[in-house]
N, C-alpha and C positions, 0 to 999 in steps of 0.2 A: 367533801370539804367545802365548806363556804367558802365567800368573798371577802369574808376577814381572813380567813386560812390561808388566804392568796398573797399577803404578808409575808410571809416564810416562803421559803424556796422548797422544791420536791425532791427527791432523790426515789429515783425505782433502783431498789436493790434485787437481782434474784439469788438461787439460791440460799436464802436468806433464814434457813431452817436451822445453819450448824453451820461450824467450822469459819470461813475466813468471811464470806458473806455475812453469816449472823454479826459477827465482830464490825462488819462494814454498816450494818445496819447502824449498832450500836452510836458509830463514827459518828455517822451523818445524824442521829438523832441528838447527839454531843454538841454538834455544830448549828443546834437549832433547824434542822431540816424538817418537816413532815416528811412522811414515808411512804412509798406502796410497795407492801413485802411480798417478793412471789417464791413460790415452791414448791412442792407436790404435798409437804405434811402440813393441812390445817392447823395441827392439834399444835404442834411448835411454830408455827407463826404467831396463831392466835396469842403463844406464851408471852412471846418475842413483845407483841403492839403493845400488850399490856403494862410492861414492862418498861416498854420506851414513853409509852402516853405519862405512867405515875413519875419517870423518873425526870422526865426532860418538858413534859407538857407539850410535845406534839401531837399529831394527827399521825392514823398509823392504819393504813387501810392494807388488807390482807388480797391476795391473788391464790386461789391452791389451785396452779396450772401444771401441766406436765410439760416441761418444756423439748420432750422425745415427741410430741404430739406434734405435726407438722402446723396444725391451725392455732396453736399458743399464741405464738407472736403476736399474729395479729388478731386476737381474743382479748387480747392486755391490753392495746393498742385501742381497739375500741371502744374496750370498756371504761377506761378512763379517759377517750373524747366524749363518751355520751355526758360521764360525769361532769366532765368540765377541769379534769386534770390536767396541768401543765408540768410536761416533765422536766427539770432543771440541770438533773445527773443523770446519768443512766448509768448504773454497776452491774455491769454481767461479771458474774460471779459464779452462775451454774454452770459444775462440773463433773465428770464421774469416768473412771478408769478402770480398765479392766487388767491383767498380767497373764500370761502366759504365751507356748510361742502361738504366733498368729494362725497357723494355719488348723489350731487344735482348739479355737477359740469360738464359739458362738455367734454365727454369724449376724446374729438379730441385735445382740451385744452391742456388737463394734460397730454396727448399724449407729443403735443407738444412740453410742456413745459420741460419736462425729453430728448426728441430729442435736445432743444438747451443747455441747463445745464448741460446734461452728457453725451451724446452720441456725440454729437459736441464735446465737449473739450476731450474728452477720444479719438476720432477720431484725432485732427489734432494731438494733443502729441502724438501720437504713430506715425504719418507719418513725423513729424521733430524732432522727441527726435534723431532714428539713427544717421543723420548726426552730432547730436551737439556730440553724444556719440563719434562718427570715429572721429570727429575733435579737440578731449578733452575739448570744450571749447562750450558754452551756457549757458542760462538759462530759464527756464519757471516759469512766476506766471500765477496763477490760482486765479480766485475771488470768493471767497464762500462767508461767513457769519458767524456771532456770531449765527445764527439758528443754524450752522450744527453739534452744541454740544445739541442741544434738541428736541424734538417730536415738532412738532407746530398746534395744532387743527387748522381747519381754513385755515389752509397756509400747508395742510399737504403733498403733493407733493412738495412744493418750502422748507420744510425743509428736508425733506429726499435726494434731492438732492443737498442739499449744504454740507449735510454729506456723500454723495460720493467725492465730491469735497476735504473735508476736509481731509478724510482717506485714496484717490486715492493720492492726492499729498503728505503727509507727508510718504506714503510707497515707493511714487517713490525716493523721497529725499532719503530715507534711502537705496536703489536700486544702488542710483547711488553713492552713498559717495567715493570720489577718486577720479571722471573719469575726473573731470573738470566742469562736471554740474552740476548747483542745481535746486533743486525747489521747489519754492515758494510757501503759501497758502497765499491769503488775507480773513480778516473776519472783514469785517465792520459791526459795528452795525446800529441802523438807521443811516438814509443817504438822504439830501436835495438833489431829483432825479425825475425825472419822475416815475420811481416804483411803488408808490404808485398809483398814479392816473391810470396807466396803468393795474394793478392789482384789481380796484376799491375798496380800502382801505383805503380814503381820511378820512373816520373816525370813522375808529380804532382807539383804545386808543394807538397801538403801532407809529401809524402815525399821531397822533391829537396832541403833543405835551407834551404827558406825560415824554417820554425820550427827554431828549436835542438830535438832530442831527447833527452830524456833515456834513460839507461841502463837496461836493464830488471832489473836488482840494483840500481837508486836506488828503481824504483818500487813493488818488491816489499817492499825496505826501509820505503817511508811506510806501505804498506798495512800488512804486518805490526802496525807498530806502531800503527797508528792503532787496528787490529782491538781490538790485545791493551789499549786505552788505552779503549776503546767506545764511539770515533768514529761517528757515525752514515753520514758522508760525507769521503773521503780526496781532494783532488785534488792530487798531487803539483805544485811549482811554482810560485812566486807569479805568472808568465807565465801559466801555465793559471789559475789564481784567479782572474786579472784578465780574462784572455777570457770564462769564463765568466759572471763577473758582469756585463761587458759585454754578454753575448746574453742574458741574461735583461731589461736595458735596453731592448736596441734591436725595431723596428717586424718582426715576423717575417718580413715578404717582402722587407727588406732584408740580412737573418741568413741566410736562404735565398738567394740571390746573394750575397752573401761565400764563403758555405760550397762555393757550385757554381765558384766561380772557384779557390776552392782546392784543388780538389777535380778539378780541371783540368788537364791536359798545357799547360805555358808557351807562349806565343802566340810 
């Protein structure tokens, strides 16, 4: 990116291949942002920049990192200091889930999966929070879930790290109040995504159609704006609202048997 480029503001999106990040991509390209899209499939970023270049006339530089790779972070991080990138947004976004009970689960998996949900996102926020901080001006969201307010049988690594997500950004918000930066939680509830099928939960009663889903360009949409509005917490859906406020209600070893039934192939 030149020094005219410098004009527009930056958003690093990751995950940015599919589902609610692509959509995040989209957002921030909407909003006159240049981009640097990160994610493990070239071949659908590539699609992605192209896409956003013809239709918004940004800049649209592509990252194919693994973000399970401990050295990601900061590979990004470097590679757009050499460049001369200044990051304005940071949207962590990557994320991936496994189901089944835990102890019959893959342990390289659920490795994995806590490497790219929280050690990734705890990783690059801490290596672009300083500058937004020295330069009083940023912002970060972060994509959790309506999980990260309950235990989830079944899914019990992918909800225990959306409640890092959750409680890692609403302390940092409250960290930063003043400085110029905020940051953002999103918590979608279900979500029309590859997730599920990648996850192999196509039928779950929580991905079979029990709950209505919403579209992942509806939820990319609340986040955005909630981001750009300096929301501390986005939960798309007055449905998810009212669920959530109900499990922070209710007796937790009953939240945990709701969560495992839904969470359940239908009897």
């Amino acid at each position: 990116m030149n020094a005219s480029d410098r004009e527009k503001r930056v958003a690093l999106v990751t995950g940015a291949s599919s589902g609610i990040g692509l959509e995040l991509g989209r957002q921030a390209a909407a909003d006159g942002f240049n981009l640097v899209l990160v994610a493990r499939n070239r071949d659908a970023l590539d699609t992605l920049a192209r896409e956003l270049r013809e239709a918004h006339g940004v800049e649209a530089r592509v990252l194919a990192k693994d973000l399970a790779d401990p050295g990601a972070p900061s590979e990004i991080f470097a590679e757009l200091a050499r460049a001369g990138v200044t990051v304005d947004v940071l949207v962590n976004s990557a994320g991936i889930g496994t189901w089944g009970r835990y102890a019959e689960l893959d342990p390289e998996g659920e490795l994995r999966q806590i490497r790219v949900n929280v050690v990734a996102l705890a990783h690059l926020t801490r290596l672009f929070l300083p500058e937004m901080v020295r330069r009083g001006a940023g912002r970060v969201l972060n994509v959790a879930s309506t999980a990260a307010f309950q235990p989830g049988p079944l899914m019990a690594t992918y909800y225990a790290s959306k409640a890092y997500v959750l409680s890692f950004s609403e302390a940092l918000a409250e960290e930063l109040a003043g400085t110029g930066v905020t940051v953002t939680v999103l918590c979608p509830g279900p979500t029309s995504t590859n997730f599920q099928r990648r996850a192999k939960m196509e039928n779950v009663r929580i991905a079979s159609g029990t709950l209505a889903m919403h579209s992942s360009s509806s939820v990319a949409r609340a986040g955005w704006r909630g981001m750009m509005r300096g929301k501390r917490v986005v939960i798309p859906g007055v449905i998810n609202w009212l669920l959530v406020e109900s499990v922070r209600l209710g007796p937790r070893r009953l939240v945990a048997a709701i969560a495992h039934r839904m969470n359940a192939h239908p009897s």
